[in-house]
Biopython code that builds the backbone (N, CA, C, O; Angstrom):
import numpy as np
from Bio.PDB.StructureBuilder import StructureBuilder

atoms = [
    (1, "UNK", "N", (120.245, 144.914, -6.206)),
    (1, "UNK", "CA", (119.359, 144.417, -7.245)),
    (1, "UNK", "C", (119.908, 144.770, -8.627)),
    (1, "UNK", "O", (119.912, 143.903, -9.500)),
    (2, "UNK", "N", (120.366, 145.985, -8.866)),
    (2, "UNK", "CA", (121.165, 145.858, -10.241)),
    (2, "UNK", "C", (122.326, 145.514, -10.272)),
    (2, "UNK", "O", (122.774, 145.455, -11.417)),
    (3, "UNK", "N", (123.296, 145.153, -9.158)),
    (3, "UNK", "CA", (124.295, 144.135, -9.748)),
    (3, "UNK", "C", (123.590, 143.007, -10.634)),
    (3, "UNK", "O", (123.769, 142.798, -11.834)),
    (4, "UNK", "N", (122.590, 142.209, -9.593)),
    (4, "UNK", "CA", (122.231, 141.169, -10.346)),
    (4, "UNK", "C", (121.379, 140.797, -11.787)),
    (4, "UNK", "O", (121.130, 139.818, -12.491)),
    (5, "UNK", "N", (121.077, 142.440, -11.718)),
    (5, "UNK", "CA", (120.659, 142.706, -12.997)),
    (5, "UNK", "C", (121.639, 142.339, -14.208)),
    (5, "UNK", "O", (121.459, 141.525, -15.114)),
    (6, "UNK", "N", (122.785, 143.222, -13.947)),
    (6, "UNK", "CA", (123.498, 143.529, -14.794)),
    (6, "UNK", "C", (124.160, 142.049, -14.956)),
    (6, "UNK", "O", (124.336, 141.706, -16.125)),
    (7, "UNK", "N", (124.504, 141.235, -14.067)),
    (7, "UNK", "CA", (125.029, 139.624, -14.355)),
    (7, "UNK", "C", (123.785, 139.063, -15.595)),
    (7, "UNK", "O", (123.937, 138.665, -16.750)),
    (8, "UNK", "N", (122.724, 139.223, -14.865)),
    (8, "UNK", "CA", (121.690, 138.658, -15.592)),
    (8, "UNK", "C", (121.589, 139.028, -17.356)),
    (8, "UNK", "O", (121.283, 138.211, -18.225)),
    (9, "UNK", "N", (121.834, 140.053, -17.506)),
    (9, "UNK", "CA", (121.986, 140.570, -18.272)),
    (9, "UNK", "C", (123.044, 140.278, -19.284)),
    (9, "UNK", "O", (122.782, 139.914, -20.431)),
    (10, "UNK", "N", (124.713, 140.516, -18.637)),
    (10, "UNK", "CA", (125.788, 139.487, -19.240)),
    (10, "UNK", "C", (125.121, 138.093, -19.860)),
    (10, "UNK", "O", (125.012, 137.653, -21.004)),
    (11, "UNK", "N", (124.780, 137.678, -18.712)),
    (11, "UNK", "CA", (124.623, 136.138, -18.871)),
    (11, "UNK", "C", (123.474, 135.798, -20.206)),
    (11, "UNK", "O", (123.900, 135.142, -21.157)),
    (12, "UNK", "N", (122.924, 135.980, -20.207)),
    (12, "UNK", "CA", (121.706, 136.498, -21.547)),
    (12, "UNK", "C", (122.232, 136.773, -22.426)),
    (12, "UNK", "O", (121.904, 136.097, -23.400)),
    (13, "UNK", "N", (123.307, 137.843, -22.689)),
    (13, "UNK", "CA", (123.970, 138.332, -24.223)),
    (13, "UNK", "C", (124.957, 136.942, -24.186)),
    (13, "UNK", "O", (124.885, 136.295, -25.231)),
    (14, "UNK", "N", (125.794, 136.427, -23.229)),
    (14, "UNK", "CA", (126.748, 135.321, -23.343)),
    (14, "UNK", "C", (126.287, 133.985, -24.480)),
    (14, "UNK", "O", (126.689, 133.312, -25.429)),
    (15, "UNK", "N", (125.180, 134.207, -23.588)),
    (15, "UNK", "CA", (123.931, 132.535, -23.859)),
    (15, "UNK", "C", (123.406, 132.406, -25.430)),
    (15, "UNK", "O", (123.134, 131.349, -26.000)),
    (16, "UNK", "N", (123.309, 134.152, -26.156)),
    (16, "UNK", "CA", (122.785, 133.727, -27.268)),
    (16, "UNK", "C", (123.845, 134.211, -27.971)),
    (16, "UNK", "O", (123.545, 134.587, -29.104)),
    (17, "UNK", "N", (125.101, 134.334, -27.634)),
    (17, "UNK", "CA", (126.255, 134.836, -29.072)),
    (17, "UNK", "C", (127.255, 133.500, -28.830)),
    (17, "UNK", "O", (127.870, 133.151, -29.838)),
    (18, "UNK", "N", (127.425, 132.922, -27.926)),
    (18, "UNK", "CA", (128.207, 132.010, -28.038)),
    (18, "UNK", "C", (127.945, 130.393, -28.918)),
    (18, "UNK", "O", (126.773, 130.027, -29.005)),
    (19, "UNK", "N", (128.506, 129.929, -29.234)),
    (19, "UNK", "CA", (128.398, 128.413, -29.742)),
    (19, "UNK", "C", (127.876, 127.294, -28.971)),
    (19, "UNK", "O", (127.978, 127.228, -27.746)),
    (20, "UNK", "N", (127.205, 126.244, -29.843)),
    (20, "UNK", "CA", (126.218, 125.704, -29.117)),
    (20, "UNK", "C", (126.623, 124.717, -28.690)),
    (20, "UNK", "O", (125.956, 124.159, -27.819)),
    (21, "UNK", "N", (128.041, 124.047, -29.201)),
    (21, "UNK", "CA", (128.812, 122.705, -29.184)),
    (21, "UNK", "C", (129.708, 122.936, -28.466)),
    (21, "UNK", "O", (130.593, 123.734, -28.778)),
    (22, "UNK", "N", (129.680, 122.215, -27.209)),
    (22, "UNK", "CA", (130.917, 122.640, -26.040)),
    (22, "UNK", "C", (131.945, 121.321, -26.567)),
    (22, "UNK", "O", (133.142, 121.530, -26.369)),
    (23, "UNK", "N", (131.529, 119.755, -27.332)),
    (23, "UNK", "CA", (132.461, 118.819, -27.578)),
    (23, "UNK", "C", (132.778, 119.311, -29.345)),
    (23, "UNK", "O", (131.990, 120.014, -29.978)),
    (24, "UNK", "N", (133.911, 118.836, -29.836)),
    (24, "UNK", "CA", (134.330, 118.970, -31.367)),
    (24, "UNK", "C", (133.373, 117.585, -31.169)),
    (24, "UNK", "O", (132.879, 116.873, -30.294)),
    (25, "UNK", "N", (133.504, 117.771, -32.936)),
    (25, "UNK", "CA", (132.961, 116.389, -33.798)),
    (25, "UNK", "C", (133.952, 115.490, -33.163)),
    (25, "UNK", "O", (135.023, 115.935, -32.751)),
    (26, "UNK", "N", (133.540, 113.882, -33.043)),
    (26, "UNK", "CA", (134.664, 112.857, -32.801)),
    (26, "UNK", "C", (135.271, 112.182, -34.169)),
    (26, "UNK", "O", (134.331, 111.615, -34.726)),
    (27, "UNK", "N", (136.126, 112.070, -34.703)),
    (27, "UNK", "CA", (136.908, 111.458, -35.513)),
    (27, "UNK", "C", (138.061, 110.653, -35.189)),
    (27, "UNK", "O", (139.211, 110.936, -35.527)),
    (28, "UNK", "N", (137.734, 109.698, -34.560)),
    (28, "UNK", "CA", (138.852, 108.928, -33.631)),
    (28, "UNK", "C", (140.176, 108.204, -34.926)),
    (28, "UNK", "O", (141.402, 108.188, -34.815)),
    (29, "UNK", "N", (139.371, 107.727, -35.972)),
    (29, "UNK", "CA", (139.927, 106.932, -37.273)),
    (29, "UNK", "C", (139.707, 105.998, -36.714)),
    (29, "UNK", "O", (140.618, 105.241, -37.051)),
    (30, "UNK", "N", (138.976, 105.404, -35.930)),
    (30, "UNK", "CA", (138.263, 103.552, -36.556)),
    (30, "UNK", "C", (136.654, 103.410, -35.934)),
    (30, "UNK", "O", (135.866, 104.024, -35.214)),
    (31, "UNK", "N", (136.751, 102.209, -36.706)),
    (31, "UNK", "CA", (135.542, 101.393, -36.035)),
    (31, "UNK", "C", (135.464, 100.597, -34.990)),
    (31, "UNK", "O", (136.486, 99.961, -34.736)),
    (32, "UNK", "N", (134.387, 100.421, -34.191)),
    (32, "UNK", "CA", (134.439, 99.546, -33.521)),
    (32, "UNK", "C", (133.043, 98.643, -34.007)),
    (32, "UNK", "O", (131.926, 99.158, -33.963)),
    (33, "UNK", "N", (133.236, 97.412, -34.414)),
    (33, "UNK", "CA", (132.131, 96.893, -34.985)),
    (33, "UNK", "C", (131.727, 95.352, -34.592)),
    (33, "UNK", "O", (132.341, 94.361, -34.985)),
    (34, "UNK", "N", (130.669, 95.346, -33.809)),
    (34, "UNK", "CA", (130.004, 93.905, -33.265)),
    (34, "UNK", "C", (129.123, 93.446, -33.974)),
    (34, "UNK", "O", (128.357, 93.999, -34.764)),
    (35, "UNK", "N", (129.348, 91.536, -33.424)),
    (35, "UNK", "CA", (128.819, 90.591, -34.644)),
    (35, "UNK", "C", (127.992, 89.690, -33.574)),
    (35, "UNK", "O", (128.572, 88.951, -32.778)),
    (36, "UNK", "N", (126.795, 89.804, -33.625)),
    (36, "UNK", "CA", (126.474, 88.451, -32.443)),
    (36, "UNK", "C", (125.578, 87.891, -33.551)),
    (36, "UNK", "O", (125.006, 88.338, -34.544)),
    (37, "UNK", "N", (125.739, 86.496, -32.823)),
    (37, "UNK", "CA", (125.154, 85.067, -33.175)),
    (37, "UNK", "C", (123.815, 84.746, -32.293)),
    (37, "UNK", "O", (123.432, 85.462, -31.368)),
    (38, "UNK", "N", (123.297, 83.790, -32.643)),
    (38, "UNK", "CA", (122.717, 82.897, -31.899)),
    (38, "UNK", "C", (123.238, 82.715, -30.494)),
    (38, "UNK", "O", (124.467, 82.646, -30.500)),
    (39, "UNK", "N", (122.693, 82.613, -29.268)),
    (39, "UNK", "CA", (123.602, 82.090, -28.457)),
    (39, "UNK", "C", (123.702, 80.470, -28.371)),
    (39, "UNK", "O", (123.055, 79.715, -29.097)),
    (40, "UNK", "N", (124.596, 80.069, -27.390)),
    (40, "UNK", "CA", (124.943, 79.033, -27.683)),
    (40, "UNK", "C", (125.614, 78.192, -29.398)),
    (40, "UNK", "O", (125.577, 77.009, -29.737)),
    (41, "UNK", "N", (125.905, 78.837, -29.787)),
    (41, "UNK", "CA", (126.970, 78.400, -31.160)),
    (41, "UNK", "C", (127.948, 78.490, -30.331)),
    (41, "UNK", "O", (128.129, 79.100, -29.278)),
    (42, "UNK", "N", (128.818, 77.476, -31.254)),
    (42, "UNK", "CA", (129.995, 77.179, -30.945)),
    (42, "UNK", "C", (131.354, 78.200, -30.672)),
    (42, "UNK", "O", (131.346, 79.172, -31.427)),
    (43, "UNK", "N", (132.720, 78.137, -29.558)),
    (43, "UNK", "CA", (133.588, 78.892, -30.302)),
    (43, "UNK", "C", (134.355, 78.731, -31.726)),
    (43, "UNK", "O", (135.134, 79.522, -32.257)),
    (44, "UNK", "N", (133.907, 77.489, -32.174)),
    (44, "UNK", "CA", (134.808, 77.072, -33.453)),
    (44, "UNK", "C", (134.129, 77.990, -34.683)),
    (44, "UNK", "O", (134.689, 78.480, -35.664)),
    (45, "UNK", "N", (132.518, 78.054, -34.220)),
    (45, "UNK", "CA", (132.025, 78.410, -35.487)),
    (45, "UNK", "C", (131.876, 80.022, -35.120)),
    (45, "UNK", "O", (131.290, 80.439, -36.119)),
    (46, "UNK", "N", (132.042, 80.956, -34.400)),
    (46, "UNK", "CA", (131.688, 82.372, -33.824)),
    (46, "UNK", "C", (132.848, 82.495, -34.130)),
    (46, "UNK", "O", (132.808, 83.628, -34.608)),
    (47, "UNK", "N", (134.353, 82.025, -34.257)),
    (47, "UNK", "CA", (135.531, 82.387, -34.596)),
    (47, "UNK", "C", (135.465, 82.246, -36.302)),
    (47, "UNK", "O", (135.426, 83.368, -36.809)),
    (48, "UNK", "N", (135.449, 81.444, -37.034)),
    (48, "UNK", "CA", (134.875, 81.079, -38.026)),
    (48, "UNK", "C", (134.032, 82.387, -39.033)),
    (48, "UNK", "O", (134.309, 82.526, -40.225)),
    (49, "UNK", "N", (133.212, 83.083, -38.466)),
    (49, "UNK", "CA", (132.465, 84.180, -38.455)),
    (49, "UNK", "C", (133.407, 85.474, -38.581)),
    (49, "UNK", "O", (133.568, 86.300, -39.479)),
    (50, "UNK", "N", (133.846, 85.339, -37.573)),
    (50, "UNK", "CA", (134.597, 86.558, -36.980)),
    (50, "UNK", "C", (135.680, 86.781, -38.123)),
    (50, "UNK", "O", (135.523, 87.772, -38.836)),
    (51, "UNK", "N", (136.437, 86.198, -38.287)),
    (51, "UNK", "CA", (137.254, 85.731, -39.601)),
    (51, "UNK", "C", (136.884, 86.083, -40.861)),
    (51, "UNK", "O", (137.759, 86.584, -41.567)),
    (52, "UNK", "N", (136.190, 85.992, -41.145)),
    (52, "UNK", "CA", (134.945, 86.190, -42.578)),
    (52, "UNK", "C", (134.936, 87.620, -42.621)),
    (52, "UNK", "O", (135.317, 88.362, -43.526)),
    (53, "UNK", "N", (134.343, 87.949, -41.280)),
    (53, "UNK", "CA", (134.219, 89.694, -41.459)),
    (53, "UNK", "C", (135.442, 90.503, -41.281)),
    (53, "UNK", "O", (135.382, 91.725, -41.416)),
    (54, "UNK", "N", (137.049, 89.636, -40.855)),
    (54, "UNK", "CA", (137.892, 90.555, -40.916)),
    (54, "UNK", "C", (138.527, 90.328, -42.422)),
    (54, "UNK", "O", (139.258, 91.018, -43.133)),
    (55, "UNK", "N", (137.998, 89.235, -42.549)),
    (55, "UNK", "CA", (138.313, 89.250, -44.226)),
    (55, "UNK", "C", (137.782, 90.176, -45.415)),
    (55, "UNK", "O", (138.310, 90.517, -46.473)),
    (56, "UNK", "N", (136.493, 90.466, -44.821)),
    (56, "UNK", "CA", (135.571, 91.225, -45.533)),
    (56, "UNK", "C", (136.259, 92.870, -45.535)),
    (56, "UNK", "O", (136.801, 93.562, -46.397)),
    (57, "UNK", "N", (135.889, 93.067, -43.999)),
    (57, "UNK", "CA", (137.112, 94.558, -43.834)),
    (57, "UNK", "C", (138.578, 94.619, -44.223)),
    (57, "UNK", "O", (138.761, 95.755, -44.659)),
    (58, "UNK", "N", (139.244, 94.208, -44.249)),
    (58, "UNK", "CA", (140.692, 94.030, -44.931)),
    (58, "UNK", "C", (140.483, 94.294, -46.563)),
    (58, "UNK", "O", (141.365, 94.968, -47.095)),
    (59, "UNK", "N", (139.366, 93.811, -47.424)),
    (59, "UNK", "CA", (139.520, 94.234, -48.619)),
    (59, "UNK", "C", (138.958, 95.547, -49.250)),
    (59, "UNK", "O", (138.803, 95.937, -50.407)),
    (60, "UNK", "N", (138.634, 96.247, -47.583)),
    (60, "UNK", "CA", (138.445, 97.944, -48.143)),
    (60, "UNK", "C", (139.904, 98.600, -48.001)),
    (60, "UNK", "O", (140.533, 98.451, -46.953)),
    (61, "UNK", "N", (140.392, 99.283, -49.009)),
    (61, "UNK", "CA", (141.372, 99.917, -49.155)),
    (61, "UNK", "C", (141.915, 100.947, -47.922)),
    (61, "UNK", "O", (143.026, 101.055, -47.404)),
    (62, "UNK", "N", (140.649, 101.648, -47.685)),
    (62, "UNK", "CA", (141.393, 102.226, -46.172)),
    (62, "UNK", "C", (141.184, 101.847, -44.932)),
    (62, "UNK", "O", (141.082, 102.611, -43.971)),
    (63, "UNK", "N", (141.094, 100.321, -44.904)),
    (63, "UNK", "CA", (141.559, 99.524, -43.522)),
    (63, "UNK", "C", (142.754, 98.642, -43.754)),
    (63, "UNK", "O", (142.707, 97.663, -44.500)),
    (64, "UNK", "N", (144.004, 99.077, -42.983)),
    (64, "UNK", "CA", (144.692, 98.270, -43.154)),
    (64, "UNK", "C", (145.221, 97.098, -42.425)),
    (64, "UNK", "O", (145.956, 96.291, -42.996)),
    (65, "UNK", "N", (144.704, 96.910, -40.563)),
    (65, "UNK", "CA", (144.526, 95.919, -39.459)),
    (65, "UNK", "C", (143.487, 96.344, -38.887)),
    (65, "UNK", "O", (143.120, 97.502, -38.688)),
    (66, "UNK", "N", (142.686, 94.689, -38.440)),
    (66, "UNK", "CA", (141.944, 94.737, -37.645)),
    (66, "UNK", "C", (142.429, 93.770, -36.411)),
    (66, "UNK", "O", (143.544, 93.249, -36.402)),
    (67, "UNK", "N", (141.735, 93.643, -35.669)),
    (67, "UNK", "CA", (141.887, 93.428, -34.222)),
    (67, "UNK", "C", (140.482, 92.879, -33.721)),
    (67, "UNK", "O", (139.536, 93.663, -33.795)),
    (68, "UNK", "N", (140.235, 91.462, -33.160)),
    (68, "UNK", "CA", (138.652, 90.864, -33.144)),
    (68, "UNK", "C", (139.162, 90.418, -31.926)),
    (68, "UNK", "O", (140.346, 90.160, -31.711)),
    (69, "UNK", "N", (137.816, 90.296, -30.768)),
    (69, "UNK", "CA", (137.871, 89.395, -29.063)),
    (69, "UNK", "C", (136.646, 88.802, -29.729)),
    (69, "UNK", "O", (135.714, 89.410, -30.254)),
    (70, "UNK", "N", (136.833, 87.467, -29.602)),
    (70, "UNK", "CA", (135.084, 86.532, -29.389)),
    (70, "UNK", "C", (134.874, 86.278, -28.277)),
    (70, "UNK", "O", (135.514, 85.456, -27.622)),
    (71, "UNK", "N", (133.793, 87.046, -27.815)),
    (71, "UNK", "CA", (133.730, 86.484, -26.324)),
    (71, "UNK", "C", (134.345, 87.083, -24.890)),
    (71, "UNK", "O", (135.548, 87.310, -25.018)),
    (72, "UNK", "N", (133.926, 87.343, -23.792)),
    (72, "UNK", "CA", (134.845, 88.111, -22.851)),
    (72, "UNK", "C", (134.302, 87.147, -21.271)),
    (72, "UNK", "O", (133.139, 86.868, -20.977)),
    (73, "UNK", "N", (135.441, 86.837, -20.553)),
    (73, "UNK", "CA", (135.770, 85.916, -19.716)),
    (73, "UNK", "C", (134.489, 86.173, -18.726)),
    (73, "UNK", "O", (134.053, 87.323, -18.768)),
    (74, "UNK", "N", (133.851, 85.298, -17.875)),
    (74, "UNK", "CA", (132.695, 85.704, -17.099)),
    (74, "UNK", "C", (132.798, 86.849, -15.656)),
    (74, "UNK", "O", (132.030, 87.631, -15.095)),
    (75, "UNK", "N", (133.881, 86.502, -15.529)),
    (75, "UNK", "CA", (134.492, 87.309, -14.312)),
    (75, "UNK", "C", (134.833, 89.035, -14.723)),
    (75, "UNK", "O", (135.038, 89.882, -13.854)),
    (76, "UNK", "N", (134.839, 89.363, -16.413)),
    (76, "UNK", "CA", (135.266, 90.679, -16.547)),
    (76, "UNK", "C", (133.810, 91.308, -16.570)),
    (76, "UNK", "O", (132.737, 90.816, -16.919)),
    (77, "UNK", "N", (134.159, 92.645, -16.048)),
    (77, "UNK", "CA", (133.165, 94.040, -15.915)),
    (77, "UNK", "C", (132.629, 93.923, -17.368)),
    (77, "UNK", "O", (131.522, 93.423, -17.168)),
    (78, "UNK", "N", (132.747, 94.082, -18.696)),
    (78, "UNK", "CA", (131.644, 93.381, -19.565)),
    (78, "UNK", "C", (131.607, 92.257, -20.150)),
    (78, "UNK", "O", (132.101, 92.114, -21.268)),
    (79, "UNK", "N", (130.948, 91.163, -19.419)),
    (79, "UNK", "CA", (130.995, 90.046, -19.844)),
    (79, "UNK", "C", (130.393, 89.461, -21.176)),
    (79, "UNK", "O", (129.295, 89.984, -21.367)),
    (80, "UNK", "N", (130.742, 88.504, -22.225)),
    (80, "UNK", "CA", (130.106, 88.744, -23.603)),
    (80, "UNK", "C", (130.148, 87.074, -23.461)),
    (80, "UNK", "O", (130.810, 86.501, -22.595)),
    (81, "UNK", "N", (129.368, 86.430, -24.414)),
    (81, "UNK", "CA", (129.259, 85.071, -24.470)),
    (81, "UNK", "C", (130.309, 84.602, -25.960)),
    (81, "UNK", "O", (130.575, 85.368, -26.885)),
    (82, "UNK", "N", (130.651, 83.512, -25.864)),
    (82, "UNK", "CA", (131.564, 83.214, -27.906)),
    (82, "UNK", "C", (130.557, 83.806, -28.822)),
    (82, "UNK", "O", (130.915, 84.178, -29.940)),
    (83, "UNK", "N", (129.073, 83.947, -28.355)),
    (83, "UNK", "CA", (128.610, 84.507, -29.571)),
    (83, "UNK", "C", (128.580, 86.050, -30.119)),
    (83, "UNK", "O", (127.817, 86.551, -30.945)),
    (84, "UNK", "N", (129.629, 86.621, -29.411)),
    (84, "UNK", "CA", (129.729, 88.133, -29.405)),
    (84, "UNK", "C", (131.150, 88.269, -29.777)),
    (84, "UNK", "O", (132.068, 87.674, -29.211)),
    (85, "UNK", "N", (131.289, 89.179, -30.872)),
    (85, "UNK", "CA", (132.842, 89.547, -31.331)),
    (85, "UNK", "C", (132.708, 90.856, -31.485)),
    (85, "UNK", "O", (131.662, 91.480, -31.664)),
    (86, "UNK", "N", (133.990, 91.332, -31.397)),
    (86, "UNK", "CA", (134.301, 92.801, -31.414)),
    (86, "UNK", "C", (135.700, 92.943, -32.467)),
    (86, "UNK", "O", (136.847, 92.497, -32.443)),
    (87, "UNK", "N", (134.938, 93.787, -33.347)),
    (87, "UNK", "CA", (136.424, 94.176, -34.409)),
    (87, "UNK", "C", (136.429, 95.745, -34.282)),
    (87, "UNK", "O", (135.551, 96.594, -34.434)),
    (88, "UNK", "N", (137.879, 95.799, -33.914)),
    (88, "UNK", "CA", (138.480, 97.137, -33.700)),
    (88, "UNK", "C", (139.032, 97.384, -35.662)),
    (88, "UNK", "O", (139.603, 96.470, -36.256)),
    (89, "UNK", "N", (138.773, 98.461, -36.207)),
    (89, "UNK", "CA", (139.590, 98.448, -37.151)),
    (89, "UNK", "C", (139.818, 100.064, -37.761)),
    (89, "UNK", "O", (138.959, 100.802, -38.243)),
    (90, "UNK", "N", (140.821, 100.246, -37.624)),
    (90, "UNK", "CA", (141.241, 101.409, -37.470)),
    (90, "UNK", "C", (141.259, 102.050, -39.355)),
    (90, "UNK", "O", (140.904, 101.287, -40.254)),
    (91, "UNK", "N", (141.522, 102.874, -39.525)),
    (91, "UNK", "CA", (141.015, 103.332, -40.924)),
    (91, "UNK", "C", (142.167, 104.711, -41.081)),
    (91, "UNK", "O", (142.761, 105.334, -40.202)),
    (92, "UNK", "N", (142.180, 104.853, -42.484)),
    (92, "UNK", "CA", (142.379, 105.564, -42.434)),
    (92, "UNK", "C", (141.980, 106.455, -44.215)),
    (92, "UNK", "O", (142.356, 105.987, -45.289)),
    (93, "UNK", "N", (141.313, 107.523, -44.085)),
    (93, "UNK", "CA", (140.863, 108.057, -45.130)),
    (93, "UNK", "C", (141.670, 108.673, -46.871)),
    (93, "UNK", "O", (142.306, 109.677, -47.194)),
    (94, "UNK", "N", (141.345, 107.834, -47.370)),
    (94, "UNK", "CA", (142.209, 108.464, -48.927)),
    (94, "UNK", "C", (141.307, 109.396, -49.821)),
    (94, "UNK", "O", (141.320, 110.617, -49.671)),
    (95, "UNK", "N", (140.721, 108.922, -50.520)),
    (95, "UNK", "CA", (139.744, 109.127, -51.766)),
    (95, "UNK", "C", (138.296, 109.512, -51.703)),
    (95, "UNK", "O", (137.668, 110.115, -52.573)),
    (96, "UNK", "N", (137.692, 108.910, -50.110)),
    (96, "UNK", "CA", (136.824, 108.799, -50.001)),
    (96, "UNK", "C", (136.263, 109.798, -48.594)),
    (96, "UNK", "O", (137.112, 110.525, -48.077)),
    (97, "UNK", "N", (134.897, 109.799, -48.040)),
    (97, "UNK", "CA", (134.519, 110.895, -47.309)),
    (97, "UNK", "C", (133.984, 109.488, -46.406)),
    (97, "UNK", "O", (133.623, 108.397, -46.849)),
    (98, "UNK", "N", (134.084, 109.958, -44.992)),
    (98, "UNK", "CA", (134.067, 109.368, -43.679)),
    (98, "UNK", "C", (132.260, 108.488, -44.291)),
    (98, "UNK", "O", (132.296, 107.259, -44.239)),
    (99, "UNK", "N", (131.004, 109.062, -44.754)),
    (99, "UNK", "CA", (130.012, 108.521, -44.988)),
    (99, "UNK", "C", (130.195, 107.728, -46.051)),
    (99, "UNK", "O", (129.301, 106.883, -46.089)),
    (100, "UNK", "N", (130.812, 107.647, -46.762)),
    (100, "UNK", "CA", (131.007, 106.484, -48.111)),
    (100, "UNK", "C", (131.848, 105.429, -47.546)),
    (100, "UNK", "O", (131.734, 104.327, -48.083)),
    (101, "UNK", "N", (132.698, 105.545, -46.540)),
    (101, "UNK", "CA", (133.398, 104.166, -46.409)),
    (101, "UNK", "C", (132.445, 103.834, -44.968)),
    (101, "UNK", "O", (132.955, 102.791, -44.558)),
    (102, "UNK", "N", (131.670, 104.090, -44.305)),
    (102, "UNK", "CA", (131.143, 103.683, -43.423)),
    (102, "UNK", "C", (129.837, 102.720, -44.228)),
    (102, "UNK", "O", (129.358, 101.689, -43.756)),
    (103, "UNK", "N", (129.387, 103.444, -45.703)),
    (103, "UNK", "CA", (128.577, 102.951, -46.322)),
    (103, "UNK", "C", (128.885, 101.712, -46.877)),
    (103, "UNK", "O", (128.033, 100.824, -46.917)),
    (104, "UNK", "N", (130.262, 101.523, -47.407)),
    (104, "UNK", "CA", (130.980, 100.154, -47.629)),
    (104, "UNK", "C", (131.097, 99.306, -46.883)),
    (104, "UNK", "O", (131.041, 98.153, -47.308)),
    (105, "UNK", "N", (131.274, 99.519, -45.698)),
    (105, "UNK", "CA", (131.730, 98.553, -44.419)),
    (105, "UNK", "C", (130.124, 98.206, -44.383)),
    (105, "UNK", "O", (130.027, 96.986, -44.518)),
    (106, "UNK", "N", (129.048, 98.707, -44.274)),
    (106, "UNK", "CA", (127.426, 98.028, -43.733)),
    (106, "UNK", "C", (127.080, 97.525, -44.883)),
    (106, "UNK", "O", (125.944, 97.057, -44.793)),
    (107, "UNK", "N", (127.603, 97.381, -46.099)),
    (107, "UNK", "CA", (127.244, 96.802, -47.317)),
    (107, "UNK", "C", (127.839, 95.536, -47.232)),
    (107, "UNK", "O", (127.722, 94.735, -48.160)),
]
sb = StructureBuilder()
sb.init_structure("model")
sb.init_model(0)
sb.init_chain("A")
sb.init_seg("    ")
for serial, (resi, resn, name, xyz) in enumerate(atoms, 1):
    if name == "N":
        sb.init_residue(resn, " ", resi, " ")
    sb.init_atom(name, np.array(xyz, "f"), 0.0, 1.0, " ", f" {name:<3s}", serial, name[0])
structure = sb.get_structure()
């Protein structure tokens, strides 16, 4: 009974001196940022779209490529309709703090 005391005991001083965050913060350097439509729109016009917003991201200074899928084939494990795009856009920080350019990009 006092072995298990004494574990119990460890385990108790362990529990309240140690740190509470077993993952770091994530800072990967990009976004991943989705655009859906209406369904049923066109692929001419959901590409059209998609375009616009990599145009939009390209004229923040610390994105320098993006990368967009409209749409994902019916047969793949997540299937998306043309009215769903995905822009990958990778970043990278100068001047500014991770909450001010995230604040630019939703503006």
């Amino acid at each position: 009974m006092g072995f298990t005391g004494g574990l119990f005991a460890v385990a108790l001083v362990m529990f309240f001196t140690l740190g509470r965050s077993f993952l770091p913060s994530f800072n990967e350097g990009s976004f991943t940022i989705n655009i859906s439509s209406l369904p049923g729109i066109s692929l001419a016009e959901s590409d059209k779209m998609g375009h616009r917003a990599e145009e939009l991201l390209m004229s923040i200074p610390e994105i320098q490529t993006v990368a967009r899928k409209t749409g994902r084939a019916e047969l793949d494990e997540h299937a998306l309709g043309v009215n769903v795009s995905e822009i990958e856009a990778p970043f990278e920080l100068k001047d500014r703090s991770r909450q001010e350019l995230v604040a630019d990009v939703r503006a």
